[in-house]
Structures are given as structure tokens and as C-alpha cells.
C-alpha positions in Angstrom: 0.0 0.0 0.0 3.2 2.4 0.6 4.3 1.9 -2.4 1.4 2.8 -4.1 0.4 5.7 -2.0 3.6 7.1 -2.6 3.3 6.7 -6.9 -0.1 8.7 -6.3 1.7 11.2 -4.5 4.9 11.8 -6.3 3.2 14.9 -8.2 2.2 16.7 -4.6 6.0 15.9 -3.8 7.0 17.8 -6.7 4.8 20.5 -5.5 6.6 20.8 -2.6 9.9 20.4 -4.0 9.0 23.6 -6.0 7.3 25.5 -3.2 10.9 24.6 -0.9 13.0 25.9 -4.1 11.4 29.3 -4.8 11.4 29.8 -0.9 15.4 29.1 -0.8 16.0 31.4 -3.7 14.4 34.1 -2.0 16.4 33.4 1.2 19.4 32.1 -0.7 20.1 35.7 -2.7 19.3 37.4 1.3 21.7 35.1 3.0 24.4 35.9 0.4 24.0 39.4 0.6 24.1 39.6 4.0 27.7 37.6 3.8 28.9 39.9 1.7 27.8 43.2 4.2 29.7 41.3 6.8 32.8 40.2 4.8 32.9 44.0 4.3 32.3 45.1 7.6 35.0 42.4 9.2 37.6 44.2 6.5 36.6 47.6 7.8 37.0 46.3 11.2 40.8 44.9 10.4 41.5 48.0 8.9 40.7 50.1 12.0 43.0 48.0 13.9 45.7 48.4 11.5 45.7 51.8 11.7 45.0 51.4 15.6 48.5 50.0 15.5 50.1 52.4 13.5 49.1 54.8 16.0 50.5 52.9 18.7 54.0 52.5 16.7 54.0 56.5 15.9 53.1 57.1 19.7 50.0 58.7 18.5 48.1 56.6 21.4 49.1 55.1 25.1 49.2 51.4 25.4 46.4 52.0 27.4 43.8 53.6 25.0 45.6 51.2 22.5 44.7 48.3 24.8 40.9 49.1 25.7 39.8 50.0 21.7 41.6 47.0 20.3 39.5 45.0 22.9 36.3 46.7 21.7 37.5 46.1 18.3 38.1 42.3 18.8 34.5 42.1 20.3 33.2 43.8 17.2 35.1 41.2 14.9 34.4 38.1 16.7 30.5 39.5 16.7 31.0 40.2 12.9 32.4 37.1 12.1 29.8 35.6 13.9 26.8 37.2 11.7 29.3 36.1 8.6 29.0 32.0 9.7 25.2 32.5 10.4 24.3 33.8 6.8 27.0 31.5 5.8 24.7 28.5 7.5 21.5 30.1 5.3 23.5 28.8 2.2 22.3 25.1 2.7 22.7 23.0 -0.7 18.6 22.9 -0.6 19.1 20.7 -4.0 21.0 18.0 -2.1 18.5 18.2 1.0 15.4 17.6 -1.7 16.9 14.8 -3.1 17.4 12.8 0.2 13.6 13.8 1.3 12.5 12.6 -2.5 14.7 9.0 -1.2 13.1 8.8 1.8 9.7 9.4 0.4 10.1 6.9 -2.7 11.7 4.2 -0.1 9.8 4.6 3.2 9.3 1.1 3.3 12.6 -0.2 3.2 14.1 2.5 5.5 11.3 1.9 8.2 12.4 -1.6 8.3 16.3 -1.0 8.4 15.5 0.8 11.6 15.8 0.3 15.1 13.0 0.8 17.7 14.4 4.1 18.8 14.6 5.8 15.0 11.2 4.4 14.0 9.8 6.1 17.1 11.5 9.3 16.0 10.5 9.5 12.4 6.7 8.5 13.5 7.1 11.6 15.6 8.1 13.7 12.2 5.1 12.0 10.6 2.9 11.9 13.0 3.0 14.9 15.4 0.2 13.8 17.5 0.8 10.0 18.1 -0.8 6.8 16.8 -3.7 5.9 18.3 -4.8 2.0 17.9 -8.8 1.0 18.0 -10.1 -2.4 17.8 -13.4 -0.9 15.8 -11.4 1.6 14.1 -7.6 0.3 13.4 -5.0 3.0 13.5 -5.3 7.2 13.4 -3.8 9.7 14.1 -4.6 12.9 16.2 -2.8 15.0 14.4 -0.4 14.9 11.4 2.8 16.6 9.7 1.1 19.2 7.4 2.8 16.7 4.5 0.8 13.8 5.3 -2.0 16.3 5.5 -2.0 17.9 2.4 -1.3 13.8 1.2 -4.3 12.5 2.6 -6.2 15.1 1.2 -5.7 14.8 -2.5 -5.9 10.7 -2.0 -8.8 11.1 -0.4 -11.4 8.7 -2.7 -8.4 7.2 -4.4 -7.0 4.3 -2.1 -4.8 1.5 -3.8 -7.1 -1.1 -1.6 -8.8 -3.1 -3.0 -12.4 -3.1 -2.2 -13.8 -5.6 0.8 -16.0 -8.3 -0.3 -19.3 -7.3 -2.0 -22.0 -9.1 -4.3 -19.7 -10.9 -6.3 -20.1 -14.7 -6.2 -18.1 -16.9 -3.8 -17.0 -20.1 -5.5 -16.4 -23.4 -3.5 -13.1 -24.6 -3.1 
């Protein structure tokens, strides 16, 4: 049933995996610009203690006022460099990270059973927020659901690869 539910989904997947790329361009093109303001900040930063030094070798400046503004310099670098990793974090390889979520969806089956007890429990977490909840009458639900399974469930909704129960066709003997 996996199997098929995931065929029947693959076009919902590629939904998403347009949705996630025109989000990361957006945030892609902001996270490189904002490397680039704090690449040129960190170089104005160096350059003020260069000349903070200078000043110190000319006896422009004590060691004492050279002392306290290269420690609020180094504050300002380490702050700036900083900033620099975090937009530097914002350029995730988004292609790479689709193409192990279009694995995983395509071969559920096979990863769920290579797992142990501990991972399973973690990925039903991921997939089902909520919980499982198990009733004789019923079989399994869920409370709630990852907004994926969601939107999933939605468009199958109608179009299960079950076969139908038993109806009025004729049972043969033997």
C-alpha cells in the first residue's frame, strides 16, 4: 500500500519540491548578501586595527587607549564574524537536502524496516506529530499529522490502492 500511495503522490511531492526551491531562492540571494555586508564590515573592522596600530607605533596613542579600543575592536570582529557563519549557515545546498527527502519518500518502506525501535519512534514523531492511536473498531489514526501527510491524505482522499472488501460478487467453493 506504501508503495502505491507514494506513486499517487509523487506529483504533490514535486509541488513541494517547487514550493521549498522558490522559498530558498528568495532566502538564498538574502543570506548571500548579508555575507557579503559582513565580509565588508570584518575588512573595515581589520582596517581600523591596522591603523590602531600604526598609531601605537608612531606614539600617537598610550598602550592603554591602544589596549581598551583593540579589545572593543576584537568584540566587534568576533560579533561580525559571527553574523558572517550564520548567513554563511543560510547557504544550505537545498538541492541535495530535496533529493534525500524525494529518497526517503520513494523508499519509506525499506528504510522503516532497516530501523531500530528508537529511530522508528522518531520519524513517526516527524510524521505523526500527534501519536498513533490504535482502536479495535477503528484500526490506526492519528490525532494529528505533519502538514505533509495532511496535504497527502487530502488529494488521496477517494483514491485508495485497496482493494475493495468483499461485495456481491459470487463466492466459488473450493
Amino acid at each position: 500500500m506504501l508503495d502505491a500511495v507514494t506513486a499517487t503522490a509523487m506529483p504533490q511531492f514535486e509541488a513541494f519540491r517547487d514550493k521549498v526551491r522558490a522559498t530558498w531562492e528568495g532566502r538564498h540571494a538574502d543570506a548571500i548578501e548579508e555575507r557579503k555586508r559582513q565580509q565588508r564590515r570584518l575588512e573595515g573592522l581589520e582596517k581600523q586595527r591596522a591603523v590602531l596600530l600604526d598609531k601605537l607605533v608612531a606614539g600617537v596613542v598610550t598602550d592603554e587607549v591602544y589596549g581598551r579600543k583593540d579589545s572593543e575592536l576584537d568584540a566587534e570582529i568576533a560579533l561580525c564574524k559571527a553574523e558572517r557563519h550564520d548567513a554563511e549557515l543560510e547557504e544550505v545546498d537545498v538541492e541535495a537536502a530535496l533529493r534525500v527527502a524525494e529518497y526517503m519518500f520513494r523508499h519509506m518502506r525499506e528504510i522503516w524496516d532497516r530501523l531500530d525501535i528508537e529511530w522508528r519512534q522518531r520519524l513517526q514523531n516527524i510524521l505523526f506529530p500527534g501519536g498513533l492511536a490504535y482502536d479495535p473498531k477503528e484500526g490506526y489514526r492519528t490525532y494529528t499529522s505533519s502538514l505533509f501527510i495532511n496535504k497527502l491524505c487530502a488529494e488521496l482522499e477517494g483514491k485508495s490502492p485497496m482493494a475493495r472488501p468483499r461485495g456481491i460478487e459470487p463466492r466459488f467453493q473450493g
